[in-house]
C-alpha positions as CSV (number, residue, x, y, z in Angstrom):
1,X,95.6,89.2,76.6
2,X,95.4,88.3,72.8
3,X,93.4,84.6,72.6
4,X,93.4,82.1,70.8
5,X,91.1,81.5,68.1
6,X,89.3,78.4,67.6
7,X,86.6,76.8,65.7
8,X,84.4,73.7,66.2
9,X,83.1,71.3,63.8
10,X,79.8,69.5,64.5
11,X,77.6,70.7,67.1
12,X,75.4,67.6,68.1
13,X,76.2,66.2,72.0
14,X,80.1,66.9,71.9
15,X,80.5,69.7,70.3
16,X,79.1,72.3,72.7
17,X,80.6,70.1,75.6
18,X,84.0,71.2,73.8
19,X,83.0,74.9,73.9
20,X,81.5,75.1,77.3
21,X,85.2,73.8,78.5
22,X,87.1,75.9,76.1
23,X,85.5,78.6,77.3
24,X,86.4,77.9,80.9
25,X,90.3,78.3,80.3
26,X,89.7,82.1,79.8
27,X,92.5,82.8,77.1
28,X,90.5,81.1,73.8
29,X,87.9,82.8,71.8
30,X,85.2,80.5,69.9
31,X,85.2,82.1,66.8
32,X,83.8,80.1,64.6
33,X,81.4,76.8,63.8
34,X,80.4,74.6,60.7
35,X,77.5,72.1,60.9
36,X,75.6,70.6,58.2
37,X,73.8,73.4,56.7
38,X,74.3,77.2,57.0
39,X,70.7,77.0,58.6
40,X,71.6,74.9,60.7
41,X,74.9,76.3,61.9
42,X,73.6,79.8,62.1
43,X,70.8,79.0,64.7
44,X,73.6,76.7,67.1
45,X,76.1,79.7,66.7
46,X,73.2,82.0,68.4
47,X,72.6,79.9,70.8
48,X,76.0,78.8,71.6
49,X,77.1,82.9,71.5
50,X,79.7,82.0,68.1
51,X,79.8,84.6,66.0
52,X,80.7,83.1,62.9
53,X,78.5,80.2,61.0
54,X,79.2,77.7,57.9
55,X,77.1,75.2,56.7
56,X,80.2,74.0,54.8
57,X,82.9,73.3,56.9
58,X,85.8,73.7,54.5
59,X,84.6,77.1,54.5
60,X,85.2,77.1,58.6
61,X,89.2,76.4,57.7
62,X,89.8,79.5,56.1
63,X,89.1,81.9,58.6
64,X,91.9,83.0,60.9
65,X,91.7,80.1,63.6
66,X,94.4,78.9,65.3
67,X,92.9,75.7,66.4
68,X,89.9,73.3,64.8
69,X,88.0,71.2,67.0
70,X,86.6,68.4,65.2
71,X,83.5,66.7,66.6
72,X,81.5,65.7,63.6
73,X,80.5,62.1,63.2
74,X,83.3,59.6,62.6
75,X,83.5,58.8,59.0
76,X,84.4,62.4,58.3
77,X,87.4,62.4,60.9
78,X,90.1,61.5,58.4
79,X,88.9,63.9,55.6
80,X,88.5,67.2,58.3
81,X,91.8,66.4,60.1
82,X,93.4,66.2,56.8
83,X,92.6,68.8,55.5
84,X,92.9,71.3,58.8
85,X,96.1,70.1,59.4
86,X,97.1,70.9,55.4
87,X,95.6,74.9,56.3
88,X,98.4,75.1,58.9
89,X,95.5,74.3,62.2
90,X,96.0,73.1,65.1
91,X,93.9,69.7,65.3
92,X,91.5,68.3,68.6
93,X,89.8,65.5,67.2
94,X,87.2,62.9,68.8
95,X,88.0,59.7,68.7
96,X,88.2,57.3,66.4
97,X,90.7,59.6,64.5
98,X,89.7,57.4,61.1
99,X,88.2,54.8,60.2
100,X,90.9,52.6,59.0
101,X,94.9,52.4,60.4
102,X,96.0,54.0,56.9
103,X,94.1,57.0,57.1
104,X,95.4,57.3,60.5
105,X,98.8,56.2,60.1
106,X,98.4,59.1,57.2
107,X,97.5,61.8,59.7
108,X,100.0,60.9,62.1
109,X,103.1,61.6,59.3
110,X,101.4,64.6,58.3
111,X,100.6,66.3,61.7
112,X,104.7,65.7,62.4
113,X,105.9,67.2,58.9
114,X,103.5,70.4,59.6
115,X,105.1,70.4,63.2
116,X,101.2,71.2,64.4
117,X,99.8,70.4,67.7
118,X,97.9,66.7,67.4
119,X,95.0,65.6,70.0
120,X,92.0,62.9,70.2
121,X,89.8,63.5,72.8
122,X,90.1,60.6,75.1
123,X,89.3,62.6,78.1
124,X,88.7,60.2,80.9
125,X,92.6,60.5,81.4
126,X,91.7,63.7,83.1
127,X,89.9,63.0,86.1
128,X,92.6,63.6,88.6
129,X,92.7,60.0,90.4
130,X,93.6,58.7,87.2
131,X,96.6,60.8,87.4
132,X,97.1,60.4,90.8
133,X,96.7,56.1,90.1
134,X,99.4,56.9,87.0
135,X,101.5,58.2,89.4
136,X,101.1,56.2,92.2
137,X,101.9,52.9,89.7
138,X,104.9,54.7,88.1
139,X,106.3,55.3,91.5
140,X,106.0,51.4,92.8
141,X,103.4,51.8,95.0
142,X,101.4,49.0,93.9
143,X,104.2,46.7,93.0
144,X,103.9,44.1,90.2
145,X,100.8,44.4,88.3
146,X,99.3,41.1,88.1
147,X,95.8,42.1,86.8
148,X,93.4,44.5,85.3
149,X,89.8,44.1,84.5
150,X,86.4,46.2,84.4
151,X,83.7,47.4,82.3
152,X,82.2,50.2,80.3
153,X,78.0,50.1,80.5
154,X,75.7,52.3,79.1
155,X,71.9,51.8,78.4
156,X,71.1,54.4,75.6
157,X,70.3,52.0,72.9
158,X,68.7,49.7,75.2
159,X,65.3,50.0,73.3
160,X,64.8,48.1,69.6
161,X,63.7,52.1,68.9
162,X,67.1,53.6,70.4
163,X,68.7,54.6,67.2
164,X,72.0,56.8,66.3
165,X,74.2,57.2,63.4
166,X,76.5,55.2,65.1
167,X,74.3,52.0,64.3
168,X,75.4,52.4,60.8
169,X,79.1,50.8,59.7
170,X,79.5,53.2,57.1
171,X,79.0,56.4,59.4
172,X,80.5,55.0,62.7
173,X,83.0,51.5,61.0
174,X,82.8,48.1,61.4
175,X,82.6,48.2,65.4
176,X,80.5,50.2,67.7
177,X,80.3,49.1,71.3
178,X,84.3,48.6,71.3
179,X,85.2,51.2,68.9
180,X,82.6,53.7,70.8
181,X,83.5,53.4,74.5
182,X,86.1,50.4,74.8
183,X,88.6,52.7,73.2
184,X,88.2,54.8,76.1
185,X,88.4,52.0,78.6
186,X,91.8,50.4,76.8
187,X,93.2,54.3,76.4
188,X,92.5,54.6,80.1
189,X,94.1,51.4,81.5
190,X,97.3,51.5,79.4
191,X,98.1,55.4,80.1
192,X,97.3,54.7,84.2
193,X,99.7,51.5,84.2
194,X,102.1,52.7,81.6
195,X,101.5,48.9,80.0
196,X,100.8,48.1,76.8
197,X,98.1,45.2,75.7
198,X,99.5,42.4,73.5
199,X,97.4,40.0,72.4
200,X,93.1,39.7,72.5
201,X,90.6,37.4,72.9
202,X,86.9,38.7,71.7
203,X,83.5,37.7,72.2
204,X,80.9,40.3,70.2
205,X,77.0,40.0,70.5
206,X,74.2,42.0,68.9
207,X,71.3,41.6,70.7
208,X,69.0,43.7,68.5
209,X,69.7,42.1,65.3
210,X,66.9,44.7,63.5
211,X,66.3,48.3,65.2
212,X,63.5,51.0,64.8
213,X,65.1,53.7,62.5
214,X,63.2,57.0,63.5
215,X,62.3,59.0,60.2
216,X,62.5,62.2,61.9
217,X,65.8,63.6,63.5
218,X,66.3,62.9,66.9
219,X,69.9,64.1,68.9
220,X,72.3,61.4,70.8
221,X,71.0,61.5,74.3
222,X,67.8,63.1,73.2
223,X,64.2,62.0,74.8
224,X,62.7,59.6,72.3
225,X,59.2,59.6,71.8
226,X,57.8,58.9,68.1
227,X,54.9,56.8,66.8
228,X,55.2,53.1,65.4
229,X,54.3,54.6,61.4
230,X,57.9,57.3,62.2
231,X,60.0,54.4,62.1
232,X,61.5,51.4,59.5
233,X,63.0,48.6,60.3
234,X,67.2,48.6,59.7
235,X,69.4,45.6,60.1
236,X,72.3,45.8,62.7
237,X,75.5,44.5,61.8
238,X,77.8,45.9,64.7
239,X,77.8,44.8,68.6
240,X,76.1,45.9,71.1
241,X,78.3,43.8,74.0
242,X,81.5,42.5,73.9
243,X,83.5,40.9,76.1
244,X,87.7,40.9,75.3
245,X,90.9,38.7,77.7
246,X,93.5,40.6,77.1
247,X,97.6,39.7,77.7
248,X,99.7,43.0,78.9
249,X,103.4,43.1,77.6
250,X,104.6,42.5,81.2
251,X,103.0,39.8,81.7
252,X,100.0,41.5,83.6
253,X,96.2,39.6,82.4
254,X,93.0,40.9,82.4
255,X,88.9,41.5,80.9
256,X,87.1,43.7,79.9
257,X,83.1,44.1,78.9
258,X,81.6,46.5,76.7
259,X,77.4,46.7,77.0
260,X,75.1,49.3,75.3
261,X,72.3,47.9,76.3
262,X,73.0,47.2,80.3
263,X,69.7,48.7,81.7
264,X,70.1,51.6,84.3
265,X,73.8,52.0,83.4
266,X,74.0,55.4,81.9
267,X,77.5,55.7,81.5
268,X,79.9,53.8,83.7
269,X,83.5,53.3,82.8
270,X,85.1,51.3,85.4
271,X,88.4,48.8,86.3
272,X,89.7,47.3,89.0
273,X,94.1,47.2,89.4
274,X,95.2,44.0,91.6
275,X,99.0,44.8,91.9
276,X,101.3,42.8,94.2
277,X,101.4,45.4,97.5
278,X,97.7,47.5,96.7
279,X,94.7,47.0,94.8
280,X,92.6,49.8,93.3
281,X,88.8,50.4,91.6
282,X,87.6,53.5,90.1
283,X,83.8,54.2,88.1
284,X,83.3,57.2,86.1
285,X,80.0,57.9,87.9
286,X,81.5,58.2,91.6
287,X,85.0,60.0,89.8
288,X,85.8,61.8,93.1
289,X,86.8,58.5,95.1
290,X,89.1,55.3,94.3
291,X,89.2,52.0,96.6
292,X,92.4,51.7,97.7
293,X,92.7,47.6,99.1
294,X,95.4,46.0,101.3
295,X,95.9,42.2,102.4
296,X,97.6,44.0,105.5
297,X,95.8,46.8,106.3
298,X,92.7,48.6,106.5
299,X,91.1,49.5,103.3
300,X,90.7,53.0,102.2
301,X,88.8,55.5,100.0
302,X,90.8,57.7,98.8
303,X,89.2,61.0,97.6
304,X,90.0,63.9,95.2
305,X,91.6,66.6,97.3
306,X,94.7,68.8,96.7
307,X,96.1,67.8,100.3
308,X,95.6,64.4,99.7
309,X,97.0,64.0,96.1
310,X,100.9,63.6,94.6
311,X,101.8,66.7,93.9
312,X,102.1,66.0,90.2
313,X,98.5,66.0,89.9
314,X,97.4,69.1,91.5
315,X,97.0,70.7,88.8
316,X,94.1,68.6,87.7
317,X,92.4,69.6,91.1
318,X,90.6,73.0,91.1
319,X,88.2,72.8,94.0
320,X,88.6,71.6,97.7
321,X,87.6,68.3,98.6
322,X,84.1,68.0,98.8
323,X,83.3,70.5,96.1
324,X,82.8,67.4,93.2
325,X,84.3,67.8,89.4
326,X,83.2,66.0,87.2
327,X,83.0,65.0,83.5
328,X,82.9,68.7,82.0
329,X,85.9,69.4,83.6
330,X,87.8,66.5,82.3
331,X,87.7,68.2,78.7
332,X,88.6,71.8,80.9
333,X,91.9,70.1,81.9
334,X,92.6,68.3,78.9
335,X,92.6,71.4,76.9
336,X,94.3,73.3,79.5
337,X,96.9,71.4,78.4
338,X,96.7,71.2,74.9
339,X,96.2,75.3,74.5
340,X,99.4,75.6,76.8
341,X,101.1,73.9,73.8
342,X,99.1,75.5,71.2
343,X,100.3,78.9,72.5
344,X,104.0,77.6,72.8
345,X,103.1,76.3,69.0
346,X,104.9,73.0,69.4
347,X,104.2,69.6,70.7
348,X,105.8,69.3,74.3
349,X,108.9,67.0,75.0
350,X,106.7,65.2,77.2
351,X,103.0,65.1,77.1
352,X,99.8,63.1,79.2
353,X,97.0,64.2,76.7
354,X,96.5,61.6,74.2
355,X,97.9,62.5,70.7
356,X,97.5,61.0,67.2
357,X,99.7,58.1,67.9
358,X,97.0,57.1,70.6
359,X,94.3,57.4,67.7
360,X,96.0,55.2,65.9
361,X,96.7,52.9,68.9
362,X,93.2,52.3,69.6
363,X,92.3,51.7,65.7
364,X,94.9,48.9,66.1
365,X,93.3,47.4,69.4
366,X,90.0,47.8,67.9
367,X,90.7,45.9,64.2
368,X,92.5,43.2,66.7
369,X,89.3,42.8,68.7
370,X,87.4,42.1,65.8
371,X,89.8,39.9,63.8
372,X,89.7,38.1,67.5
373,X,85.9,38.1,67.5
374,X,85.7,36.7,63.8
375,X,88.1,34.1,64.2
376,X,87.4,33.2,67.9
377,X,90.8,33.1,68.9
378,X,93.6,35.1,70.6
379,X,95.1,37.4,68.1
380,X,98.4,39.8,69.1
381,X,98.5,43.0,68.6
């Protein structure tokens, strides 16, 4: 079986998470990766079993790849998509796809003039109950939506000495907690109700106005443990919490909350649906369950299990019930997908992975939420 040949840009938390996956379809070769140095590419291509290294990654893009993978940090999105798409690749890229709607906008037009496959990585779509809730909306079972509402929580910069490129506008753009995992959170709701939001109302707060910037390098997720001389003070300037009302075009209302700092909450993505016959809530930490609530009726949990899910989503199920999947293998089924168009060569008619039209969604959403949070007001999308 001839593969197909990919390489990956960036190797810090995401970028091995994209291999380990891509490596579990069984028909793509990892052939290639760039990182920020050759010194430091070559030693992540050993351990990562890649046999090719650049510590430029323009230099990546003229191998003989069929697919780049692009999981650098986000103010080189627009520059890397650009210019993989202009050497005839096929383009995965995290999220945000730019930093600004133009640059995006930009990428869009030119991924549909090269005819090439387009992606941005918002994998929480691919836990199967969010298919299976997709479905289960699209086919009336919940009747009129009247509301949708949750939360997204994490406590990795909970610390004053918690630090990340992603503290810094000019690497990560003018929002962080929204642009960072509320663009997950909106992707999510709007794909699983097949609604679109319309108009925001934004409340941001920073509540470390001045972090610890370590001195040394330390990884995203990494144990922090420097002394008080290894660090110098850095103003913050984007949010760590926001809270955003939202309007849905059909007349559906809802909330959500965005907190980086929400002590013991790792990394929970979570919303409840209050339709007009069921009710549903779903976190990303218990993924193989969703609360299923009647007026009339017993309640329910309903779990992740081939003989219990619409048959349109079993092929997001690849153990029995009981035998959990989790986040790696939201990615796994992602790409599954993707690579079935990569090998066809052409986007799909039809489609659930998120393309660059979702990038650019989000990057809209996201410059609404601010305008909203400057202005304190509703602002429509």
């Amino acid at each position: 079986m001839e593969k197909i040949k990919t390489g990956i840009i960036g190797t810090g938390f995401i970028g091995p998470a994209h291999i380990e996956a891509l490596r579990r379809l069984g028909n793509v070769e990892i052939a290639a990766l760039a990182d920020v140095d050759q010194r430091t590419a070559e030693s992540k291509a050993a351990a990562l079993g890649v046999p090719s290294a650049f510590g430029n990654w323009r230099d990546l893009l003229n191998e003989n790849l069929d697919v780049v993978h692009i999981c650098s940090p986000n103010f080189l999105h627009y520059e890397m998509a650009k210019a993989a798409l202009l050497a005839g690749k096929h383009v995965v890229c995290e999220k945000p796809l730019t930093l600004t709607i133009p640059e995006a906008e930009e990428l869009v037009l030119l991924a549909e003039k090269k005819q090439l496959i387009n992606v941005v990585h918002f994998n929480i779509r691919y836990y199967p109950l969010m298919r299976q809730l997709k479905e289960m909306i699209k086919k009336g079972e919940f009747g009129e939506v009247f509301a949708i509402h949750g939360s997204y929580l994490q406590d990795w910069l909970f610390y004053n000495t918690d630090y990340n490129w992603r503290l810094e506008p000019e690497m990560s753009g003018k929002s962080r907690a929204v642009a960072d995992i509320g663009s997950h959170w909106m992707d999510l709701v709007e794909y699983v109700t097949g609604d679109r939001i319309s108009e925001v109302c934004a409340d941001f707060a920073t509540f470390h106005k001045t972090r610890k910037k370590p001195l040394k390098p330390v990884e995203t997720y990494a144990g922090k443990i420097l002394k008080p001389d290894d660090y110098k003070d850095v103003e913050i300037k984007t949010e760590d919490y926001a809270t955003v009302m939202l309007r849905f075009e059909n007349g559906a209302r809802g909330a959500l909350t965005v907190n980086q700092v929400a002590a013991g909450r790792k990394n929970r993505c979570s919303f409840e649906i209050n339709g007009s016959r069921l009710g549903a809530f779903w976190e990303s930490e218990l993924p193989n369950q969703m609360w299923i609530g009647r007026r009339g009726g017993n309640n329910e949990l309903m779990l992740r299990d081939q003989a219990l899910v619409h048959e349109e989503v079993r092929s997001l199920v690849d153990f029995p019930g009981g035998h959990n999947e989790g986040f790696p293998d939201t990615s796994k089924q992602m790409f599954r997908e993707v690579y079935a168009a990569v090998k066809k060569g052409v986007m799909p008619d039809s489609y659930d992975f998120p393309d660059f039209k979702s990038g650019l969604r989000e990057l809209v959403l996201n410059e609404k939420i601010v305008q909203s949070a400057e202005k304190r007001c509703w602002i429509k999308i």
